[in-house]
FIFIBA-720714 format. One record per residue (C-alpha): residue in one letter; x, y, z. Coordinates in pm, whole numbers, plus 50000, padded with zeros to 5 digits. Layout:
REM residues N
AXYZ...
This chain:
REM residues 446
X500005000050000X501455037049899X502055057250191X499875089450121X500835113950409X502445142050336X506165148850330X507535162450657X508675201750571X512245204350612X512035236250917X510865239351263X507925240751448X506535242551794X503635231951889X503575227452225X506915226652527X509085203552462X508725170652543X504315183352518X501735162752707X501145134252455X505015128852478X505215129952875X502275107652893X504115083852729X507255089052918X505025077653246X504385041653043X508175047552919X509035044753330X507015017753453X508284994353149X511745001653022X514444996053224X515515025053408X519575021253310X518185026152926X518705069152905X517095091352742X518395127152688X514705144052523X512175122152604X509975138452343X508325104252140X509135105951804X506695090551578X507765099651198X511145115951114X512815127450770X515395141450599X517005161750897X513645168251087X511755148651392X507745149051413X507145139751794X503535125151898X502465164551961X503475180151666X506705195651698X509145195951448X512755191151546X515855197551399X518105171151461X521795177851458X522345143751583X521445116751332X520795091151590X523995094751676X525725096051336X523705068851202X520875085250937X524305099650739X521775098950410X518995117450659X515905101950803X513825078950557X516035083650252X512805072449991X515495053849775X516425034250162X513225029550270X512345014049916X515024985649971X513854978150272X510584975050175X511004948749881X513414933250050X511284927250306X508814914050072X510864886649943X512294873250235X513484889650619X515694860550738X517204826350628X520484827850844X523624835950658X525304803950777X522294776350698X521334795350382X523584822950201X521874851850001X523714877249726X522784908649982X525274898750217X527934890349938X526954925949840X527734943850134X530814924650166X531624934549833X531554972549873X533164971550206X536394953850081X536334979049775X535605009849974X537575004550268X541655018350206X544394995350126X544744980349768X545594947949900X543204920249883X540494917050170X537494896650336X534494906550496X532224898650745X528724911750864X526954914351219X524834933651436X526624964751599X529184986151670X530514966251965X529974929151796X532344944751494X534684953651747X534754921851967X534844900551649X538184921851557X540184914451862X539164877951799X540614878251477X543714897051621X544434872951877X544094842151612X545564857151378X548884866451529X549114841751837X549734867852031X546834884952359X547534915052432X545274945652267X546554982952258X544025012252358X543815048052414X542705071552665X539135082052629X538025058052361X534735040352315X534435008952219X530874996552364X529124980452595X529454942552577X532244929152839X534984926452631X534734961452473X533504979652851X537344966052872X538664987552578X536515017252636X537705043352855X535355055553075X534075042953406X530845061853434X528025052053271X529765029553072X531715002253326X530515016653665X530124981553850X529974960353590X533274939153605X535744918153611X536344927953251X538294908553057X542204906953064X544964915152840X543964950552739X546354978652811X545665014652791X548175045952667X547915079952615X546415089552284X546985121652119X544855151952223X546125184652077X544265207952259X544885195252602X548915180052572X550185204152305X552275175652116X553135169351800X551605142351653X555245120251656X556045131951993X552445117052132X553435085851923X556675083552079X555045086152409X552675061952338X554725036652216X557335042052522X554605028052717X554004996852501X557284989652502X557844993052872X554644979852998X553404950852771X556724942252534X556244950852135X556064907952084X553034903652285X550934930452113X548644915051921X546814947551776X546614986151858X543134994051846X542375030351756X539635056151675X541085073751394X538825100651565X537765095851887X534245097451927X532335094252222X536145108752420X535005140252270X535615140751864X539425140651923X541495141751624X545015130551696X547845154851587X549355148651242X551705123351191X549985104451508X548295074851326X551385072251062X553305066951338X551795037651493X550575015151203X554445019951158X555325008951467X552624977451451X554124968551034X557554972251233X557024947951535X554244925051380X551254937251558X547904945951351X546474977651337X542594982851368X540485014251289X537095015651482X535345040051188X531875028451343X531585061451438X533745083851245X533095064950895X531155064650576X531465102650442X530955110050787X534545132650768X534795143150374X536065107150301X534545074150283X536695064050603X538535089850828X541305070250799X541905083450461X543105117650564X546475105550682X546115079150382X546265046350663X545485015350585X543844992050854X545124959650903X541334953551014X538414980050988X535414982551189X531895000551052X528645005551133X526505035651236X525955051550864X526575019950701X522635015050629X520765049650805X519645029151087X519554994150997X521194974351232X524484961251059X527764959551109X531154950550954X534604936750961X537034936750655X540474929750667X543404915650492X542254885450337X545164860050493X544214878050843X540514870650787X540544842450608X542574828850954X539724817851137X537954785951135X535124774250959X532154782951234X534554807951464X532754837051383X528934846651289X525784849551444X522514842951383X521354873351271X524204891651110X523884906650786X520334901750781X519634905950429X516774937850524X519594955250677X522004944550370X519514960250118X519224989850351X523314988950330X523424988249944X520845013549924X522445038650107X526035032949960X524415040649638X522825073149795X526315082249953X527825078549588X524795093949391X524445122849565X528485130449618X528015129249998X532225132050058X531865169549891X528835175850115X530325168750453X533195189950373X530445220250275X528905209550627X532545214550781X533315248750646X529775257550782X530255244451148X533945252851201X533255288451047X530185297051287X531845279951618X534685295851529X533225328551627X532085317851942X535215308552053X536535342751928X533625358352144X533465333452463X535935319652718X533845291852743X534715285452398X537885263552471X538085242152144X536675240651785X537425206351633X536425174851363X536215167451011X533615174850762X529805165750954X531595154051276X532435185051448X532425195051825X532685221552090X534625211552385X533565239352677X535235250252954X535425273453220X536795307853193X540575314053283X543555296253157X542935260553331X540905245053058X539145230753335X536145208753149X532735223653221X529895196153241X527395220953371X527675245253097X527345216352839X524545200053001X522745231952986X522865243552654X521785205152499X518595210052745X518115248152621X518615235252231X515875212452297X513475231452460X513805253952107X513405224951876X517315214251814X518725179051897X522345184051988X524245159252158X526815161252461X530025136352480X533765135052604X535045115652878X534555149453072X530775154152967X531985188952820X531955186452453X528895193552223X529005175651907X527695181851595X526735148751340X524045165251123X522945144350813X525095148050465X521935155050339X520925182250562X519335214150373X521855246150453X518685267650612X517765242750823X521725237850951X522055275950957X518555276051161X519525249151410X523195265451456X521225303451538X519665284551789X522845266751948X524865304251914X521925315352123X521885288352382X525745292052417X526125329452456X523355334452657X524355304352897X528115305052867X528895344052879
């Protein structure tokens, strides 16, 4: 049946405060079912959503500079996405990749060992998230090379599941009481211009002091890496950083693997941020924009390190379900049709250029930072301390909502606003939803 309600206009409108009564109502049913440890930062109900605007169940219209967390890259209900799904769905939802195989997940596969960098020959595989892409990754790692241990960073984010609580930085929410976590991961300092002033091979050299010293270059079995950190805060690692240690790794036999679940898929300007110091993952992690909000995930790496593993060692019942592999294809297409790479970098030169002001303007103002539609704000308190300011942060996301504008908070000091606004996303409506953050922030951080 043809859906015949009307497109969503692409601006903003109030209706009622934000969340309104129909979304509070449900809010009260939201309590007394959901678990309480699953968060919500606007609990207005959203119950239709495109392009780069939210309709909640009263009528507002939201502006989301958020993307569900960097996930609707082609914007909400892409009609050329939404299509996929909806045949594929028609002709079959699940078999089970490993009872049954299907040309969708061959697809996917496909593109991601063409798209991902490095000209040398590579294998895929497909599963559900962010995390499971990871976790499969340091499997592979440790099979691959014999060897345990796994190299991580200061204020990364790997997820949620017990293995990758281990690699990802922060205690609170994220690992508060929720070990033992597993063993054999190791933690350095990762490179953070704005707050260590170092050159991108002197926080390389310090780095790798510390592998040396602490775990021994012969028992590393990968350095696992953010080319950008994400949830630590958007950090992007001085020049010469990430050169430096896939160097050191090719050097002493350890892999190198990129977590781009965040930070890839035109997200910076380039298909992977990796690109913009031209690296080339041993292994590669995606998800988020892979398939605007299909649950799917991937790891591709050199063929002889993937094809490693046993028959049966890794896969999952539902990985690469072939409705999220349509969704994949679809929006791959969309990402190439519609030259999505040029339009994050027209996204960047709009963010950096009107944050830049602020910074020019406020104390609070401490850092303006990313690459193409991944750009952030990290805030701080006024003086020369760069002391992190949570508060301030917190404030301004709750004051952006209130107007209509879904901005998100992150850094492992809660002080950094981030920006992820589709590639799609229609230059009034950005411009709109950025008078309303410069607003927020002067009023509440002057």
């Amino acid at each position: 049946m043809a859906d015949t309600r009307s497109p969503i206009e692409q601006r903003r409108i109030l209706n009622t405060a934000i969340p309104g009564p129909r979304s509070l109502a449900l809010n009260a049913r939201r309590t007394a079912a959901v678990s309480a440890g699953v968060s919500a930062q606007l609990p207005a109900f959203i119950e239709r959503a495109q392009g780069s605007v939210l309709l909640d169940a009263d009528g507002n219209q939201l502006i989301d500079l958020g993307s569900g967390i960097a996930v609707t890259g082609v914007g909400h209900s892409h009609p050329k996405v939404s299509a996929a799904i909806a045949a594929q769905a028609y002709d079959f939802v699940h078999t089970c990749v490993m009872v049954t195989p299907y040309e969708e997940y061959l697809a996917v596969c496909e593109e991601l060992n063409h798209l991902t960098p490095g000209s040398f020959e590579k294998r895929s595989m497909l599963v559900n998230s962010g995390a499971e892409a990871v976790e499969n990754a340091v499997k592979i790692a440790r099979l691959a090379t014999g060897r345990q241990a796994i190299i991580v960073f200061e204020n990364a984010y790997h997820g949620r599941t017990n293995l990758t609580m281990a690699l990802t930085a922060k205690n609170n929410p994220y690992k508060d009481h929720f070990g033992p976590f597993a063993p054999e991961i190791y933690r350095v300092p990762m490179s953070y211009p704005y707050r260590d002033g170092l050159s991108g091979a002197e926080a390389a050299a310090r780095a790798i002091s510390q592998i040396e010293i602490l775990v021994g270059a012969s028992n590393v079995a990968a350095v696992l890496i953010e080319p950008i950190q994400g949830e630590g805060g958007f950090i992007v690692p001085a020049e010469g950083f990430l050169t430096a240690m896939t160097t050191w790794c090719s050097d002493h036999g350890a892999l190198f693997i990129a977590d781009e679940v965040q930070s890839g898929f035109c997200r910076t300007g380039q298909w992977f941020a990796s690109e913009h110091e031209e690296i080339a993952p041993d292994i590669i992690t995606t998800a988020k924009g892979i398939a605007a909000g299909m649950p799917i995930a991937g790891v591709t790496g050199r063929a002889e390190i993937m094809n490693a593993v046993h028959p049966g060692g890794v896969g999952g019942t539902y990985g690469g379900n072939p409705v999220a592999c349509a969704a994949a294809l679809a929006t791959i297409n969309v990402m190439r049709d519609e030259n999505l790479n040029a339009k994050a970098l027209v996204i960047e030169e709009v963010l950096t250029t009107r944050l830049a002001k602020l910074g020019i303007d406020l104390e609070c103002v401490g850092d303006v930072r990313g690459r193409g539609a991944m750009v952030a704000v990290e805030l701080v308190k006024p003086g020369d301390s760069k002391e992190p300011d949570a508060a301030l942060a917190k404030a301004i996301v709750a004051s952006c909502a209130e107007q209509g504008v879904v901005v998100l908070s992150t850094g492992t000091f809660g002080n950094v606003l981030r920006f992820l606004p589709a590639l799609t996303i229609e230059e009034n409506l950005l411009s709109e939803g950025l008078d309303v953050v410069e607003e927020a922030v002067r009023t509440l951080g002057a």
